[in-house]
N, CA and C atoms as a LAMMPS dump frame, in Angstrom:
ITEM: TIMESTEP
0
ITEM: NUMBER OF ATOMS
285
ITEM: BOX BOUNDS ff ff ff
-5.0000000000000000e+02 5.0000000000000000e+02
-5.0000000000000000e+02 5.0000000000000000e+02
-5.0000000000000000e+02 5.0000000000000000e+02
ITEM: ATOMS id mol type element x y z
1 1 1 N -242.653 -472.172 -47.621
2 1 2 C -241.265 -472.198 -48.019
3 1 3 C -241.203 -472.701 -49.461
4 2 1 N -240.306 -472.173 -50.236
5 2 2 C -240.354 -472.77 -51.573
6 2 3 C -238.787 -472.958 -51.844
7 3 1 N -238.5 -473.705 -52.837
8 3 2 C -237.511 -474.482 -52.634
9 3 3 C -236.615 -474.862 -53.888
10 4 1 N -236.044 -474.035 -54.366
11 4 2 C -236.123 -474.596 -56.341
12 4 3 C -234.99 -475.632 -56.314
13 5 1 N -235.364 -476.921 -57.108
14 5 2 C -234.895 -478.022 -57.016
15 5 3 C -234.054 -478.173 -58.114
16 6 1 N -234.058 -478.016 -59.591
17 6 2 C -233.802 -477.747 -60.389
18 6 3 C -234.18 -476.723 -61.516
19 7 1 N -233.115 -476.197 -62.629
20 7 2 C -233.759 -475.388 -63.142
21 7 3 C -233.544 -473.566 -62.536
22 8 1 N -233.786 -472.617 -63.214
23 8 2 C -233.679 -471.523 -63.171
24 8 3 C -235.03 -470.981 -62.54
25 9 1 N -235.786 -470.335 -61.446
26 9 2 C -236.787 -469.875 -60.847
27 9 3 C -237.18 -468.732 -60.985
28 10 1 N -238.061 -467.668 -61.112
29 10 2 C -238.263 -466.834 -60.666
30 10 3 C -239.733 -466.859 -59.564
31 11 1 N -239.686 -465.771 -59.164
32 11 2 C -240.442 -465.686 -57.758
33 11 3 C -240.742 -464.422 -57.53
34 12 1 N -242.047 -464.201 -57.361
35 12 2 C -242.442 -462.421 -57.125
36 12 3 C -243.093 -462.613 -55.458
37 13 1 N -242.731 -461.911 -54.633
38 13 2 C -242.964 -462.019 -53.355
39 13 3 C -243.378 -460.314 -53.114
40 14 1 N -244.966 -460.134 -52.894
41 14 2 C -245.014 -458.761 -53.02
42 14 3 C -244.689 -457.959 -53.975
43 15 1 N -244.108 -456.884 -53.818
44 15 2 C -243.133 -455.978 -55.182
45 15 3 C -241.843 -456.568 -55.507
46 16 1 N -241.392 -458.102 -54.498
47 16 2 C -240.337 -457.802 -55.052
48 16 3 C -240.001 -459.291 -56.224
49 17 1 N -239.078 -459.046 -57.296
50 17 2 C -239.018 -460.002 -58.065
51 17 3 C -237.815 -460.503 -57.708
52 18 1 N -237.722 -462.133 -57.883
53 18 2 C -236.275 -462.672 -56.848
54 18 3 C -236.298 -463.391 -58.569
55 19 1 N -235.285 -463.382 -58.589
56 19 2 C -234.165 -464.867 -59.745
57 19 3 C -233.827 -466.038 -58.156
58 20 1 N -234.262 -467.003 -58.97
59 20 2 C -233.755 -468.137 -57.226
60 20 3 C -232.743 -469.419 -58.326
61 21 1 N -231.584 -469.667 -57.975
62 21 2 C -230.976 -470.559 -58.291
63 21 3 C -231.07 -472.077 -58.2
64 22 1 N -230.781 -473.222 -58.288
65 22 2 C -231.479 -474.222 -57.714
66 22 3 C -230.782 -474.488 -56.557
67 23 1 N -231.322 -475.321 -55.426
68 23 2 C -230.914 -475.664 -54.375
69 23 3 C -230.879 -474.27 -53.445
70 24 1 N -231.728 -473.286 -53.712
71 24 2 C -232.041 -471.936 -52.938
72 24 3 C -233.435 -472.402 -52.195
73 25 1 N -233.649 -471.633 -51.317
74 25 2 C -234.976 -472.087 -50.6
75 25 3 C -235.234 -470.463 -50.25
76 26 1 N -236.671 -469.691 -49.693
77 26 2 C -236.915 -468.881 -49.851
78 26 3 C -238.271 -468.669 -48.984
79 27 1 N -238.409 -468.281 -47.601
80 27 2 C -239.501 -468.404 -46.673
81 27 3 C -240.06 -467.155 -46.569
82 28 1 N -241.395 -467.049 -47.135
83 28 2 C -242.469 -466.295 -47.102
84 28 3 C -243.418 -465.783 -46.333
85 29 1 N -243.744 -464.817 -45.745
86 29 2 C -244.523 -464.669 -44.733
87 29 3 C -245.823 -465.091 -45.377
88 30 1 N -246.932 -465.696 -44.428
89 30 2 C -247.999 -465.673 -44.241
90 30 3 C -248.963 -464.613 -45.697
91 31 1 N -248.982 -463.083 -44.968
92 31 2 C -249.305 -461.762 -45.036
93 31 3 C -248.787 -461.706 -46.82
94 32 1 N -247.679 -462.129 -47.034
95 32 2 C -247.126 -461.896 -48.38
96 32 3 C -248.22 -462.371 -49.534
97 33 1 N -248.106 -461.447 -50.359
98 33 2 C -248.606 -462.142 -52.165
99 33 3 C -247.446 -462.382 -52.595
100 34 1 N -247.549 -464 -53.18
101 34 2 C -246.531 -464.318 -53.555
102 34 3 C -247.18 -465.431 -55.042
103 35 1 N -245.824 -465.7 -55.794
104 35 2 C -246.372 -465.736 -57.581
105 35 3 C -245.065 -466.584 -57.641
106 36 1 N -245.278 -468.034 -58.208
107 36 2 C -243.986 -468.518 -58.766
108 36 3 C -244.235 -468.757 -60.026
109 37 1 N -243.431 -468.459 -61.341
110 37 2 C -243.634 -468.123 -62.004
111 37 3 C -242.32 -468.991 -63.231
112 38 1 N -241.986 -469.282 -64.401
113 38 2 C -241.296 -469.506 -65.639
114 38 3 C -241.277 -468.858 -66.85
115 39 1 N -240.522 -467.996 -66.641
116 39 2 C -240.405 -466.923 -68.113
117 39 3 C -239.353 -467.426 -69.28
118 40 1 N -238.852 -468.941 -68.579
119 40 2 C -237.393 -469.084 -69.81
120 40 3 C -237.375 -470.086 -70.495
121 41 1 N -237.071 -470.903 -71.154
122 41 2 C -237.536 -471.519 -72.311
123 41 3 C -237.125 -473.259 -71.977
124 42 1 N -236.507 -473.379 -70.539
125 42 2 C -236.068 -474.49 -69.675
126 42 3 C -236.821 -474.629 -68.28
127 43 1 N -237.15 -475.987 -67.776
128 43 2 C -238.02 -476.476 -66.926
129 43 3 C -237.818 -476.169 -65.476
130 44 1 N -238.407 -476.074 -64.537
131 44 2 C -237.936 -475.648 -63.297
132 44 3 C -238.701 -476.732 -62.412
133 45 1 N -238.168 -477.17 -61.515
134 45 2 C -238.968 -478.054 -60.658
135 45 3 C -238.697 -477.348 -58.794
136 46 1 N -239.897 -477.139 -58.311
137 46 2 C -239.877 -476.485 -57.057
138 46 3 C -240.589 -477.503 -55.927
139 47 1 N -239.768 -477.671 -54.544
140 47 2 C -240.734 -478.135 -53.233
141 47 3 C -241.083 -476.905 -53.297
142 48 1 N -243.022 -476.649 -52.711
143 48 2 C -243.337 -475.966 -51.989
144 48 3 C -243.915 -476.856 -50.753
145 49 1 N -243.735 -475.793 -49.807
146 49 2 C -244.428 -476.304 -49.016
147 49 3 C -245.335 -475.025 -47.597
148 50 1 N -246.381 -475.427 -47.045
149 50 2 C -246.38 -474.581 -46.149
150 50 3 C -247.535 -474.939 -45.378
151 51 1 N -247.847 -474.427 -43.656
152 51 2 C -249.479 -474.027 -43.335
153 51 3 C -250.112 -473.491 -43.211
154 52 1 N -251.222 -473.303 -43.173
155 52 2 C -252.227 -472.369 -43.434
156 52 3 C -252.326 -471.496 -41.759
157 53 1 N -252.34 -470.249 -41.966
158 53 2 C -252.814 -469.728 -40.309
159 53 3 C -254.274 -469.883 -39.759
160 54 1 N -254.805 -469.736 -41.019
161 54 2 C -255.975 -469.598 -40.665
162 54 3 C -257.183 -471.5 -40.375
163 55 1 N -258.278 -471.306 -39.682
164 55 2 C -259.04 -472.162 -39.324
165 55 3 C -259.323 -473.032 -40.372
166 56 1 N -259.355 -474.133 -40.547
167 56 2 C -259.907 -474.243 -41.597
168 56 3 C -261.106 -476.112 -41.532
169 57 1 N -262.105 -476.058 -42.427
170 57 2 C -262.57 -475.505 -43.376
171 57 3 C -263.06 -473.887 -43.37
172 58 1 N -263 -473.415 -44.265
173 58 2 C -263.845 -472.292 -44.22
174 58 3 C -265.011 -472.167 -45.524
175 59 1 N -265.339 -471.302 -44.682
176 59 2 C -267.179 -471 -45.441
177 59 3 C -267.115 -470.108 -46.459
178 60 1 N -268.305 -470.297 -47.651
179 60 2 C -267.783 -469.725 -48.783
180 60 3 C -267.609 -468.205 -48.697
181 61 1 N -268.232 -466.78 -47.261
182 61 2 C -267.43 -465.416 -47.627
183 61 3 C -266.174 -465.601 -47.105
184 62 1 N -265.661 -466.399 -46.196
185 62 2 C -264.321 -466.403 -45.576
186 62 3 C -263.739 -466.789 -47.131
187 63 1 N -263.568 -468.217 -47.643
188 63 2 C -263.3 -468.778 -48.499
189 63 3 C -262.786 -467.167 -49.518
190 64 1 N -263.72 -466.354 -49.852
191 64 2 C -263.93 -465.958 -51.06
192 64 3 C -262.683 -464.619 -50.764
193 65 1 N -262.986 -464.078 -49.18
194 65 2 C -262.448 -463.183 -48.569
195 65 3 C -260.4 -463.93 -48.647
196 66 1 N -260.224 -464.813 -48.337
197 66 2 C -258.749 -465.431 -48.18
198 66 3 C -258.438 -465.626 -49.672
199 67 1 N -259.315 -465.833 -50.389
200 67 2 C -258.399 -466.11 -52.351
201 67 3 C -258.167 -464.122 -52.81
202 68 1 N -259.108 -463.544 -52.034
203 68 2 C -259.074 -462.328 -52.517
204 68 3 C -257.835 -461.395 -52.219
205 69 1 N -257.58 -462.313 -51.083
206 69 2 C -256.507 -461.492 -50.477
207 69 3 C -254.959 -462.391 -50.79
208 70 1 N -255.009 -463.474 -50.922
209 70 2 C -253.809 -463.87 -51.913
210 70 3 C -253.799 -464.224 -53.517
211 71 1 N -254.764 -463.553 -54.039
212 71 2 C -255.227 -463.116 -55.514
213 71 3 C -255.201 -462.003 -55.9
214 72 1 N -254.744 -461.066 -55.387
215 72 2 C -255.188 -459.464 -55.3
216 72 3 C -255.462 -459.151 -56.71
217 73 1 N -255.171 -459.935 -57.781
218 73 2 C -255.274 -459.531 -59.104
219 73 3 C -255.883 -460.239 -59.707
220 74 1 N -256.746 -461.25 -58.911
221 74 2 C -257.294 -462.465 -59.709
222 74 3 C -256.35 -464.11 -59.76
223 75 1 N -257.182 -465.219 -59.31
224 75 2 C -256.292 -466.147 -59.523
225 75 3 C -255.676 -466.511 -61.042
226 76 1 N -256.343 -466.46 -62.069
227 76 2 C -255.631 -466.377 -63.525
228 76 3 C -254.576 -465.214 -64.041
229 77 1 N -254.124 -463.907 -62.829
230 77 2 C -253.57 -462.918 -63.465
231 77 3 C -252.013 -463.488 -63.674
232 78 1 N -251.381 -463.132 -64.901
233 78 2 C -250.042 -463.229 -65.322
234 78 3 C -249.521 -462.534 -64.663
235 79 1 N -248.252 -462.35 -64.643
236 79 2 C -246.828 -461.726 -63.877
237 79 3 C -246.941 -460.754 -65.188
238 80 1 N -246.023 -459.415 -64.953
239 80 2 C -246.043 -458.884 -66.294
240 80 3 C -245.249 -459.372 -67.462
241 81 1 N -244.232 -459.889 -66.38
242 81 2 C -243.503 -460.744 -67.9
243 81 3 C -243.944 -462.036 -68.561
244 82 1 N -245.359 -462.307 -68.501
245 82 2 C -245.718 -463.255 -68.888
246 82 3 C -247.17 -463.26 -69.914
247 83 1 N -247.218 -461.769 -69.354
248 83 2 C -248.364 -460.952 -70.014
249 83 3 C -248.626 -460.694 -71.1
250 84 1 N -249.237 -461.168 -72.34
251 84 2 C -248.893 -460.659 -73.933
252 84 3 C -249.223 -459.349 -73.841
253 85 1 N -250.015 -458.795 -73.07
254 85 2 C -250.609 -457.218 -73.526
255 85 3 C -249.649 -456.115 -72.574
256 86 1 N -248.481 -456.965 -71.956
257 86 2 C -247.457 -456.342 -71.23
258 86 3 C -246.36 -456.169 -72.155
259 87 1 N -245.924 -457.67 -72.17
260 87 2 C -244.726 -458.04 -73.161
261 87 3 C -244.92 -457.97 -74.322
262 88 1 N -245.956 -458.167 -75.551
263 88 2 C -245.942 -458.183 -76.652
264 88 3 C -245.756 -459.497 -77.014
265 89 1 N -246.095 -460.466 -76.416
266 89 2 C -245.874 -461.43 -77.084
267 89 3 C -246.978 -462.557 -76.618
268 90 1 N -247.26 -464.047 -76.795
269 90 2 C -248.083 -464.991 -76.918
270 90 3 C -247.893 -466.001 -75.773
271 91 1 N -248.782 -465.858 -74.948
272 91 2 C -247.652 -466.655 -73.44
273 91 3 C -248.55 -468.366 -73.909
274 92 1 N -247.582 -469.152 -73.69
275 92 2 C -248.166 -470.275 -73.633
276 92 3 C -249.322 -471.078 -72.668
277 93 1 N -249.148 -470.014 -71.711
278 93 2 C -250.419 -470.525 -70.704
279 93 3 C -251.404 -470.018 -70.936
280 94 1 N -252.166 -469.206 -72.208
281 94 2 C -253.221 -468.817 -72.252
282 94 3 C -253.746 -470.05 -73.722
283 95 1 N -254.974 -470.645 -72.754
284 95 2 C -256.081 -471.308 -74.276
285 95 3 C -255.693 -470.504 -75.318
């Protein structure tokens, strides 16, 4: 569940891109790729929270197999709007 506390949110859940207001909350399946994300030039503060379905500890192909599948693009990939080689511009989260 995620939860925006203050601040303006955005949120990519699968294909879809949500704007979340503060004091919105927003429950995610399991199964979902999901991306919280700050494209605006003011701070956002979010509860997340959630549990895991699966067993856990797990072993490093499980391990590698579960980031792959809520990474589908890599854990470092940008949103496109956050993307310089999307947007054209210099995102602050890159070194």
């Amino acid at each position: 569940m995620y939860v925006l506390l203050e601040g303006t949110g955005r949120l990519r859940v699968d294909d879809t891109l949500l704007s979340v207001e503060p004091l919105t909350s927003v429950l995610v399946e399991p199964e979902s790729v999901r991306q919280v994300f700050n494209d605006t030039s003011g701070a956002a503060l979010w509860l997340i929270g959630g549990v895991p379905t699966e067993v856990f500890p797990l072993t490093g192909d499980q391990h590698a197999a579960e980031r792959d599948r809520l990474y589908p693009d890599g854990v470092e990939a940008l949103p496109p709007e956050l993307d310089p080689k999307v947007c054209g511009q210099q995102s602050s989260l890159q070194a």
